[in-house]
N, C-alpha and C positions, 0 to 999 in steps of 0.2 A: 394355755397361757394363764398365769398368775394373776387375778385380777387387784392391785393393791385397797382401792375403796369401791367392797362392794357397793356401797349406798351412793356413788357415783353412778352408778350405770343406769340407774332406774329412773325416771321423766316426772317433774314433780305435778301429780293430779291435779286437773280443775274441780274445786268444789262446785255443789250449787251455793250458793250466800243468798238465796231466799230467806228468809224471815222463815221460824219453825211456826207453823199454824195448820189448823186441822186440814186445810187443803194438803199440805205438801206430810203429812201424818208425821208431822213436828221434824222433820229432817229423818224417819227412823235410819236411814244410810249411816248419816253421820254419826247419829246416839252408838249403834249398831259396833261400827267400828270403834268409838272410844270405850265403849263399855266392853268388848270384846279383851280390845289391847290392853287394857286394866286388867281384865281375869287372869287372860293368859300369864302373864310380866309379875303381877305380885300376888296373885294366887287369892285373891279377894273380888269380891264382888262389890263394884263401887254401888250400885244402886240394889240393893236387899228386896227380896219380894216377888219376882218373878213378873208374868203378865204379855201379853201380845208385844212385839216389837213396835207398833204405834204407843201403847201405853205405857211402855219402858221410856219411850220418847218422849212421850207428853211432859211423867215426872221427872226427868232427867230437865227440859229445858225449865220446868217450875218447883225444881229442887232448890234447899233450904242451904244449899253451898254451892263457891263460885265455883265454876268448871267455864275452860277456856280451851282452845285447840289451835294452834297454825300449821299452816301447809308445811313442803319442803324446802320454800323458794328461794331464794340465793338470800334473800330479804321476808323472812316467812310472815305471811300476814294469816291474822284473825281469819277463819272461819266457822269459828262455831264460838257460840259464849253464852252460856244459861244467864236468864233473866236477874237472879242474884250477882252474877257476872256484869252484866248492865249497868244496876244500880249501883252497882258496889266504883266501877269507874268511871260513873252518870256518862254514859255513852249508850245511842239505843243501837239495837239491832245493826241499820245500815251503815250505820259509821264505827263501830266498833268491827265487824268483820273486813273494812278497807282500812283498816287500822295496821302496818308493821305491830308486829310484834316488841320487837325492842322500844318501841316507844310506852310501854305500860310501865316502865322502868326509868328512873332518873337517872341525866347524862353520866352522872358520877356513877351510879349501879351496874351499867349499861357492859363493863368490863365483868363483875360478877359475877352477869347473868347470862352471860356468855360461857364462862366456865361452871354454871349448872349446868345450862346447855350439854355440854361435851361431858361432863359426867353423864347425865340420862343417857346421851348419842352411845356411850362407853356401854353403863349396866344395863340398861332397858329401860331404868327407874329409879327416882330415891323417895322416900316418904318423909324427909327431913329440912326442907326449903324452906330456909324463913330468910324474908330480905322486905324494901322498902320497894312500894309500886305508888305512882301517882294518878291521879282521876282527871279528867278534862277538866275540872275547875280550877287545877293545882293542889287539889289536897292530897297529903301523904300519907299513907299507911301500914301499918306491916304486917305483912300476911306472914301465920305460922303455923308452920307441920305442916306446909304444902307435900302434895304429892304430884309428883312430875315422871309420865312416864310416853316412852315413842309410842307412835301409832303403828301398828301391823298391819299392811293388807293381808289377805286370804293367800297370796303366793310368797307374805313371809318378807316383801319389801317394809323397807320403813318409809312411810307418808306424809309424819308430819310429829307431831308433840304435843299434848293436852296437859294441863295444871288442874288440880281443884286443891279445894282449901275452906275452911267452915272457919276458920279463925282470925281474925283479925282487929287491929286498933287503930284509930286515927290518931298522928301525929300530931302533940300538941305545939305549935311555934311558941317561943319564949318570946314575949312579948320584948322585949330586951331587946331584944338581937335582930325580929325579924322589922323588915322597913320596908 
């Protein structure tokens, strides 16, 4: 039988959302797979260097660019977000991985970033993402030359979806307009 979506058939994983720290050897599961699904999908090595899978972890969560990941789930939430990730949407750890995804996004974007969405669901990946995200404070910024790409398990399902991005500016309001 013809299956029409394979990415239907497959149960969308429970992460751990523990905070990455030496106990839990920074997540390396999670690093493991987002760095994996990078290699494979665009042929790059997101984190340069080599090193144990705990210490790919380490610098992966206290790398110098935001990287972000959510599940499958009808409604895909946060679970992984490096500490420049944090800062960058002043959210720590446990509130940013029970965080929807679509909410890193303005209601107005909300449509846009949906249709990155199904681009990556499409190619695998694009390295060309630039749009408007906003921070728990309300502040806005625009991330550019995002790279957005699915997550692969080991039997070839798709999992979930990670971002990273080193570039970005905060929106300035016009004094004018904003009240």
């Amino acid at each position: 039988m013809c299956d029409p979506d394979p990415m239907a058939r497959t149960s969308v994983p429970q992460y751990d959302r523990a905070e990455p720290d030496a106990a839990n050897a920074f997540q390396a599961g999670h690093a493991a797979l987002i760095l994996a699904s990078h290699q494979r999908l665009t042929g790059r090595d997101l984190l340069p260097g080599g090193g144990t899978p705990d210490e790919r972890a380490h610098r992966l969560y206290h790398a110098p660019f935001a990287l972000l990941a959510h599940d499958r789930a009808e409604d895909p939430l946060f679970f992984y977000a490096n500490l420049c990730a944090q800062r960058l949407f002043e959210l720590p750890w446990q509130a940013i991985v029970r965080l929807p995804s679509r909410l890193s996004a303005e209601p107005l974007a909300r449509a846009e970033r949906e249709r990155l969405l199904q681009r990556v669901a499409a190619r695998g990946y694009i390295d060309d993402y630039s749009g408007v995200r906003v921070a728990a404070s309300g502040r806005r910024f625009r991330i550019v030359g995002a790279t957005v790409w699915n997550l692969v398990d080991g039997a070839g399902d798709v999992v979930g979806q990670a971002a990273a991005f080193a570039h970005w500016r905060t929106i300035r309001e016009n004094p004018r307009t904003a009240m």
